[in-house]
C-alpha positions in Angstrom: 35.4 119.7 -95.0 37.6 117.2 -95.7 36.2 113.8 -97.2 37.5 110.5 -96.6 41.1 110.6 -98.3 44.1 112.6 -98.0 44.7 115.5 -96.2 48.2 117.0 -97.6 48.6 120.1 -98.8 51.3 121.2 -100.6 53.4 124.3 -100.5 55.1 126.1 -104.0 56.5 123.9 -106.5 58.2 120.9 -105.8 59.5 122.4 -102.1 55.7 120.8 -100.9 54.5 121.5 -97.3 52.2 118.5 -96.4 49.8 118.0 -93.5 51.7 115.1 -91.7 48.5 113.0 -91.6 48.0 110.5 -94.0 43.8 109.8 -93.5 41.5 111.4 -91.8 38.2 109.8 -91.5 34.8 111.2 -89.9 33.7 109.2 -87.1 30.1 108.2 -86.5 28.1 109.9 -84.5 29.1 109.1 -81.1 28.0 110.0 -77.7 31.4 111.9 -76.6 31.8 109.0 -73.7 32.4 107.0 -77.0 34.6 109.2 -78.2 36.9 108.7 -74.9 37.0 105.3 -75.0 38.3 105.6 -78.4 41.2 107.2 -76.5 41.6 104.3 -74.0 45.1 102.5 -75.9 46.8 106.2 -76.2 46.1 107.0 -72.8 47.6 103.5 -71.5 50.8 104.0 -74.2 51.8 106.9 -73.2 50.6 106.0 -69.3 49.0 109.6 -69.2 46.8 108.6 -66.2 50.1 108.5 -64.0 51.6 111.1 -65.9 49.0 113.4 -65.1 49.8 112.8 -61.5 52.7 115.4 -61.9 51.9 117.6 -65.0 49.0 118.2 -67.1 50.6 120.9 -68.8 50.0 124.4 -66.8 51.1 127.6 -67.6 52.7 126.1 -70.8 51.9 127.2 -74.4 52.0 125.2 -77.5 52.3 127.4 -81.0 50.3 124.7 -83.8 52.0 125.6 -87.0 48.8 124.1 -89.2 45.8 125.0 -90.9 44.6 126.7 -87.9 42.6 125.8 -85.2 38.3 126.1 -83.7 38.8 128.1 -80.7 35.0 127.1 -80.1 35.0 123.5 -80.3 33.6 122.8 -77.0 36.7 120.5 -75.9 39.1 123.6 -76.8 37.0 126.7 -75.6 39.2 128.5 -73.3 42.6 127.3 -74.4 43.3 128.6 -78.1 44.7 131.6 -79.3 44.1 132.7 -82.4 47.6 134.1 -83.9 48.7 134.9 -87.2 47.9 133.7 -90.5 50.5 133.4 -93.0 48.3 132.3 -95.7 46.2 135.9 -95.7 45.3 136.0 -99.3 46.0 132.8 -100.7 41.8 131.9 -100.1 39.7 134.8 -101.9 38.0 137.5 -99.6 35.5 135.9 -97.5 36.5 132.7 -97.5 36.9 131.4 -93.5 39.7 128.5 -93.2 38.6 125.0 -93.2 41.0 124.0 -89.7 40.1 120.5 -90.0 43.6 119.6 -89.5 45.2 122.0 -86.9 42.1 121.8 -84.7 42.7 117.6 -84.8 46.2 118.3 -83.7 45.4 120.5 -80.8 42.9 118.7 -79.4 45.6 115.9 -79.3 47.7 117.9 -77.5 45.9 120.1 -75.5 42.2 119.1 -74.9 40.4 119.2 -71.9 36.8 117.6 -72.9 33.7 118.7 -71.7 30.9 118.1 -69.9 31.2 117.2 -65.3 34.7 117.4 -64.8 35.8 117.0 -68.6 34.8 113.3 -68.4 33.4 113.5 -71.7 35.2 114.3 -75.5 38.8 114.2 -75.9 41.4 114.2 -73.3 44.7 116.0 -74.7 47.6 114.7 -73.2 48.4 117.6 -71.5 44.9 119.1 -70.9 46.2 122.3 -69.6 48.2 123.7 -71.6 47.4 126.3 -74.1 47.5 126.4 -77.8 48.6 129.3 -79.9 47.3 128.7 -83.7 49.5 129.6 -86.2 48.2 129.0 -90.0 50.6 128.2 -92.1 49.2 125.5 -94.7 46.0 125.5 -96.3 44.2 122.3 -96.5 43.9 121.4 -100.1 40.1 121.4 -100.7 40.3 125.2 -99.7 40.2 127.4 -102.9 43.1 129.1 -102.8 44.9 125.8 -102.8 46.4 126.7 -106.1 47.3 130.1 -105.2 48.8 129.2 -101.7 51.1 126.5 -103.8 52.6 128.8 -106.8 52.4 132.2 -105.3 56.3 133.0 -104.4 55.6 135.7 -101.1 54.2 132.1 -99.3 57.5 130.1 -99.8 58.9 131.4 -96.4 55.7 130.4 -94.2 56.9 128.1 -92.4 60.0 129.9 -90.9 58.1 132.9 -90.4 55.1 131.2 -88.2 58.2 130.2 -86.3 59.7 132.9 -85.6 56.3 134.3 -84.8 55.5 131.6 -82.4 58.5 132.4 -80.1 58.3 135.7 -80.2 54.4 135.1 -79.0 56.3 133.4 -76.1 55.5 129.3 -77.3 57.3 126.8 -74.7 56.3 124.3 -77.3 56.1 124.5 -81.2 54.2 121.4 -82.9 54.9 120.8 -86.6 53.0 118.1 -88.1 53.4 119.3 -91.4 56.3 118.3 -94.2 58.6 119.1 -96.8 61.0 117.7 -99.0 63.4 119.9 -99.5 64.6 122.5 -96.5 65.7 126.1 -96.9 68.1 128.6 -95.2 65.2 130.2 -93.7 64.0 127.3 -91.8 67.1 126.8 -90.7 67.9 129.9 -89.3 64.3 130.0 -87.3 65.2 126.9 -85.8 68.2 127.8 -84.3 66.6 130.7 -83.5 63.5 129.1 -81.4 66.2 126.7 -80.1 68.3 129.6 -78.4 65.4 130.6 -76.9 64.7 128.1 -75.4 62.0 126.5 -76.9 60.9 122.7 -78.0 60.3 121.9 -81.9 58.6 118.7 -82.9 58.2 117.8 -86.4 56.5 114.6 -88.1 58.9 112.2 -89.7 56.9 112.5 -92.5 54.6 109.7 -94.5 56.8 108.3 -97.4 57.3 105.0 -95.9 57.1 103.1 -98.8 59.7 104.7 -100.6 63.2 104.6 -100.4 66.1 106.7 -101.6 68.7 104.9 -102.6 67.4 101.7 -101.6 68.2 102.3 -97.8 66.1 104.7 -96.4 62.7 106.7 -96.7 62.9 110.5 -97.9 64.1 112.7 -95.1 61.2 115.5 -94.5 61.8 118.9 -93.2 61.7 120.5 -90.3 61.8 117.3 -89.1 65.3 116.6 -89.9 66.8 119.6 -88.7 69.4 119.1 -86.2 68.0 120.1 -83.3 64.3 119.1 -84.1 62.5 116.1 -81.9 61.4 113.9 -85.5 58.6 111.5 -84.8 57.9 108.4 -86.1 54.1 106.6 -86.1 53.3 103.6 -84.4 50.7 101.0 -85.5 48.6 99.0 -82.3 51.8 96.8 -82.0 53.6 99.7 -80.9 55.7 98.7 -84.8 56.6 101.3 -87.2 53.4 101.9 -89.1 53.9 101.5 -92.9 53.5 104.5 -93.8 55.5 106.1 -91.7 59.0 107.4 -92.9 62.3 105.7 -91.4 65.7 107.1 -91.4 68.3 108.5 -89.0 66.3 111.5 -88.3 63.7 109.5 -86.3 64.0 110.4 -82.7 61.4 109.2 -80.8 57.8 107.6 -81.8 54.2 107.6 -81.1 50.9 105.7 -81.9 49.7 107.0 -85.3 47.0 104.9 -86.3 43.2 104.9 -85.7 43.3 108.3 -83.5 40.7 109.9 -82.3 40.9 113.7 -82.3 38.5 116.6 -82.6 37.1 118.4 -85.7 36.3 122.1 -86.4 32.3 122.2 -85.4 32.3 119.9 -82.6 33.1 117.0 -84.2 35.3 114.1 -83.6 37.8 112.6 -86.0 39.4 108.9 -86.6 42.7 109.4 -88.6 46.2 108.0 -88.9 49.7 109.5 -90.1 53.1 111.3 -88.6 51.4 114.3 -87.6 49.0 112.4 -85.0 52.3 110.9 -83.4 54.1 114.2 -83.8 50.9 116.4 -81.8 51.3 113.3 -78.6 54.9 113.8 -78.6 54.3 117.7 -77.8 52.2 117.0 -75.6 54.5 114.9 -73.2 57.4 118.0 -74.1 54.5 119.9 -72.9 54.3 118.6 -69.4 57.8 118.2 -69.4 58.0 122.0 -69.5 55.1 122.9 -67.4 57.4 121.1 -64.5 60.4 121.8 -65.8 60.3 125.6 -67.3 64.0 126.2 -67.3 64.7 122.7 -69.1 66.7 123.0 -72.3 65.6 121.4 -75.6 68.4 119.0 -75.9 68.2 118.1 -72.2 64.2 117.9 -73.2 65.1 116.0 -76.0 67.5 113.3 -74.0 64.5 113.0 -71.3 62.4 111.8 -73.8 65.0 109.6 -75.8 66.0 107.9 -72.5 62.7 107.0 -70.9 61.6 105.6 -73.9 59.6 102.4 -74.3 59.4 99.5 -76.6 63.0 100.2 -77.6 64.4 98.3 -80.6 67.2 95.6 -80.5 70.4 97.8 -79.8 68.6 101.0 -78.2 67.8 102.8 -81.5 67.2 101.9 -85.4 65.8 104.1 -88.2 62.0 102.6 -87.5 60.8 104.0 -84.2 64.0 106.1 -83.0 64.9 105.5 -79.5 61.4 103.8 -79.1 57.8 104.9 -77.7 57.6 107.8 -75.7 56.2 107.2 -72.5 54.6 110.1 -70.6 55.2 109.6 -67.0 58.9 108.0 -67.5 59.5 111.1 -69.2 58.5 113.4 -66.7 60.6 111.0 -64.0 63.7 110.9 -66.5 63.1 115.1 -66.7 63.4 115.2 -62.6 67.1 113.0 -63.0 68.0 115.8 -65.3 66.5 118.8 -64.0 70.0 120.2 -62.3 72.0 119.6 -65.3 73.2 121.8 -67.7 74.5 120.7 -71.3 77.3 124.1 -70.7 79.8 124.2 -68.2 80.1 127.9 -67.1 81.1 128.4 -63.3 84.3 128.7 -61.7 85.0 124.7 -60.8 84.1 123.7 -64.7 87.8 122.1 -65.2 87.3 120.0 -61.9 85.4 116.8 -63.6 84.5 115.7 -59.4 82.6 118.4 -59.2 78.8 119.6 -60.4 78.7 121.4 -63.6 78.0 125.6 -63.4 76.3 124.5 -60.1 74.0 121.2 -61.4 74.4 117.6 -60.1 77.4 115.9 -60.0 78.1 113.3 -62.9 77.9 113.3 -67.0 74.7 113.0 -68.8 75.1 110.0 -71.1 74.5 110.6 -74.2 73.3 107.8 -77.1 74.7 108.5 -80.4 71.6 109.0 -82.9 72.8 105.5 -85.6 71.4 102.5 -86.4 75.5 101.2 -87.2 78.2 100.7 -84.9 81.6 100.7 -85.6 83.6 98.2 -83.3 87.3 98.5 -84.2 89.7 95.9 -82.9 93.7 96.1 -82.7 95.8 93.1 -83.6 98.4 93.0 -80.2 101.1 91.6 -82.4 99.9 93.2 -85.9 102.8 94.9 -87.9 103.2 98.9 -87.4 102.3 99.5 -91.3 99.2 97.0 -91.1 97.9 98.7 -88.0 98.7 101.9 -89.9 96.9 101.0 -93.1 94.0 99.3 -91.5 93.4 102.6 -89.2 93.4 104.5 -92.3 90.7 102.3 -93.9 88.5 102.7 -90.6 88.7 106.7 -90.9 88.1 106.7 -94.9 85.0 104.7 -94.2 83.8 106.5 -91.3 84.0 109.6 -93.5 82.4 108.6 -95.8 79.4 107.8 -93.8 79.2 111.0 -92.3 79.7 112.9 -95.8 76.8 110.9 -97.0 74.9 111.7 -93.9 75.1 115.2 -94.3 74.6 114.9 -98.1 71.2 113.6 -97.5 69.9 115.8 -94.4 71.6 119.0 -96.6 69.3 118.4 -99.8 
């Protein structure tokens, strides 16, 4: 069991895998009425009570790529899966998984309590939902810690419990786990699990007190994939919690601090960090999807962007993304966007009056992902070769910008 401290876990060499939750700590013994009022602030953040009023998350399935999950704790029983382990053989023979962390995450997302009518224990934020457990990280008070981090047949883990997850038919894949560094493989199993339809969402990572290059936190994989909802933590202020990583990857942000969540055995958990944030966020995808099956990641994705709460000066900045994810404006937002489609494919696509390969009429706006914005302004009565030399200066700049962009999501 994990003691009060850290809970990462690193992958081979430098390319480190980390449980996105920066401290776990055991809660007291507590009747489990206790343990959901220790819920109360999440619930009224994310406004699950009205949320639930449309969705709580039926028919949908959420892979947990994570240390693996209890399929006995009593406010799980009935709703896990036990899939694949990717770490078979990193632990010596015998040795059961610890699933501290991948049991705290799915209770976030998916648990339904216990006790008369599920009043008591904790409440996921899509109660019910199913979880598929996928192991991909070892927690690093297991033995094989050492094993699991130098042997080279585990380097791929990650994009393999992917790919495994969609073919296992996940709606929903929950990473709160990350890495510095991404790989080819990764890459390719997210667009993969993307044109299939299906939602990723990654922690933002917790290296919030460092900076690269003095402008922005490390970027953390898969969470800076293109194509991948990145979350951000949120302290009680609904601020970006120190610890949690800012840059232009962040989409969207969650609470992240003083969490309650259950543990492998039946018991409850108070912790803080990315991957808290990251398992609420799939959550609201989930209900998103149990009402809206045929919905689209990116159209997913803008449903949660645009219903966001809390937003900063602007509409976005590297802190908290587009702002606080709200659970019921989501699932409101995801009805305004149900009919659309982010391809034009039937016969009246060139007539711009018309609906889109049969959706509802009208564009989807879309909010460029930047904390900068470049406003250029023309002289009327400039000279042609100013004009000409100043236009020049905006695009060298502008490129620039984007080379470094890609420079630092590409290392």
């Amino acid at each position: 069991m994990l003691t009060q401290g850290t809970s990462a876990v690193v992958l081979r060499r430098a390319m480190a895998v980390a449980t996105a939750g920066a401290l776990l700590f055991t809660a007291p013994p507590a009747q489990a009425d206790d343990v959901r009022g220790g819920q109360e602030q999440v619930i009224k953040t994310l406004r699950l009570t009205q949320a639930w009023r449309v969705s709580k998350g039926a028919g949908v399935t959420v892979a947990v790529l994570d240390s693996g999950v209890d399929p006995h704790h009593r406010d799980l029983v009935g709703s896990v899966r036990v899939g694949k382990d990717f770490t078979e053989g990193a632990n010596p023979p015998g040795v059961p998984p610890s699933r501290l962390h991948g049991t705290y995450m799915a209770s976030l997302i998916a648990g339904h309590g216990h006790g008369r009518e599920g009043k008591q224990g904790i409440i996921g934020v899509a109660p019910e939902a199913d979880v598929l457990s996928v192991r991909v990280i070892l927690e690093d008070e297991e033995p094989g810690f050492r094993e699991f981090n130098s042997a080279e047949r585990f380097e791929d883990v990650v994009a393999r419990g992917i790919r495994y997850a969609v073919d296992e038919g996940a709606d929903v894949i929950n990473m709160s786990i990350s890495k510095e560094l991404a790989t080819r493989e990764e890459r390719a199993a997210i667009r993969y699990a993307i044109s299939k339809g299906v939602v990723l969402v990654a922690a933002a990572g917790n290296d919030g007190d460092r900076k690269v290059d003095g402008d922005f936190a490390p970027y953390s994989y898969p969470a800076a994939f293109p194509g991948v909802v990145s979350v951000g933590a949120t302290d009680r202020r609904l601020r970006r919690a120190t610890f949690s990583n800012w840059n232009s990857s962040v989409q969207v942000a969650a609470p992240g601090v003083d969490i309650m969540g259950a543990g492998p055995g039946d018991e409850y958990w108070v912790g803080r960090g990315t991957s808290q944030a990251t398992a609420l966020v799939s959550g609201v995808a989930a209900l998103i999807k149990a009402k809206y099956p045929g919905m689209s990641p990116p159209v997913l994705a803008q449903a949660l962007t645009a219903s966001a709460t809390d937003r900063p000066p602007g509409g976005y900045d590297t802190a908290t993304g587009f702002g606080v994810v709200n659970a019921a404006r989501a699932l409101a937002e995801a009805d305004r966007l149900a009919g659309h489609t982010e391809t034009a494919t039937g016969p009246d696509v060139q007539d711009p009056a018309k609906p889109l390969a049969g959706g509802r009429a009208g564009p989807i706006k879309v909010i460029v992902r930047d904390d900068e914005r470049v406003t250029a302004y023309a002289a009327i009565a400039a000279a042609a070769a100013a004009g000409a030399i100043a236009s020049l200066s905006v695009i060298f700049i502008l490129v620039r910008r984007v080379r470094r962009a890609h420079s630092a999501q590409d290392a």
